[in-house]
N, C-alpha and C positions, 0 to 999 in steps of 0.2 A: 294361750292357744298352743296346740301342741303340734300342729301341722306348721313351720314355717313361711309354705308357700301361703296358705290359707291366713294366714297373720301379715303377708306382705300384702297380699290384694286386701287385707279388711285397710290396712293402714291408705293404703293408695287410693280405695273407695273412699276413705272419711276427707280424706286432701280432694279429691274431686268433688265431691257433696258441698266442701265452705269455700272453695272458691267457687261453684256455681253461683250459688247463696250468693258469696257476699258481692260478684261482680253484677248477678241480676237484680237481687235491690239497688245497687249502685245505680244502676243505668235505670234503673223503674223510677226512681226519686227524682234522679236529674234529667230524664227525659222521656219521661212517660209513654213513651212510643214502644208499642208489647214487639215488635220486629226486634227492634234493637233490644229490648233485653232477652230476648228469645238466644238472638244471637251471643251477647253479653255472657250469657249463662252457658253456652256451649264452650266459648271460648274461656270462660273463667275455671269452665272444669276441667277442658283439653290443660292448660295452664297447672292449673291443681295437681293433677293425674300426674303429670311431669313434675312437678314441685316434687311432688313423694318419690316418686323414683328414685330423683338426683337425690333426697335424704336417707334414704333409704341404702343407695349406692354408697354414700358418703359414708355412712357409719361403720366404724369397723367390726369387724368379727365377730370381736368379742364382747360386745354390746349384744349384738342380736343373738346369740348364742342361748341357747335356753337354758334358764336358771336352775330348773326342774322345781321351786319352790311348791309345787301344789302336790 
């Protein structure tokens, strides 16, 4: 992608989308209660969303630096 910004929010979208996922099956398997996975899944992608950022922060520079390969 050639926008930066637009390449950090798709990364940060895809970290919030699998830990919704994976904390709302979680909570749907082991306690079938739609509340709680309702909630599960908010909190797994608030979680997510932060997950990505902090990796996102972490990485230096020159990693995310664009390659221009295309």
């Amino acid at each position: 992608m050639r926008n930066r910004y637009l390449a950090a929010g798709f990364i940060v979208f895809m970290y919030l989308l699998i830990g919704a996922l994976l904390a709302g099956l979680l909570v749907a398997v082991f306690s079938g209660s739609e509340v709680g996975t309702g909630v599960a899944a908010l909190v797994g992608g608030g979680l997510g969303a932060a997950f990505g950022v902090w990796r996102l922060h972490r990485t230096p520079e020159e990693e995310r630096a664009d390659d221009h390969l295309y």
